[in-house]
C-alpha positions in Angstrom: 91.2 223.3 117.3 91.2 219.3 118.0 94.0 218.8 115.2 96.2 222.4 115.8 96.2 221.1 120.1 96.9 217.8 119.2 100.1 218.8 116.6 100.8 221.4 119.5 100.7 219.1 122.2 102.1 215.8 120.6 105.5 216.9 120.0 105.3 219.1 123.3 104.1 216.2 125.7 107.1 214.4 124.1 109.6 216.4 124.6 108.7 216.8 128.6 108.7 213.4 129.1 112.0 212.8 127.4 113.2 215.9 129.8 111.5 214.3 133.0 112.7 211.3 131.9 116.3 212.3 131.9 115.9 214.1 135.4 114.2 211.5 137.1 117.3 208.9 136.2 119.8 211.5 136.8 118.0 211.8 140.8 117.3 208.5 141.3 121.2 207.5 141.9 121.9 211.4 143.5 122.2 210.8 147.2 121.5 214.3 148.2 118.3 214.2 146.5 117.7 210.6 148.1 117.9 212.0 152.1 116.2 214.9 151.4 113.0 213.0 149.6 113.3 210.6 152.8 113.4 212.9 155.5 
């Protein structure tokens, strides 16, 4: 259980933080997605 959620989960959790990761840059510098955060 512990070591097949783990395996599971490593590479997972890694993979969505590479993929946030990228988003979250790619927005940051996006003026559209700057007003519309701020209003």
């Amino acid at each position: 259980g512990r070591s097949g959620w783990s395996r599971s989960a490593g590479p997972r959790l890694r993979l969505q933080r590479a993929q946030k990761t990228t988003p979250v840059q790619g927005r940051q510098p996006l003026p559209a997605h700057r007003p519309l955060h701020a209003r």
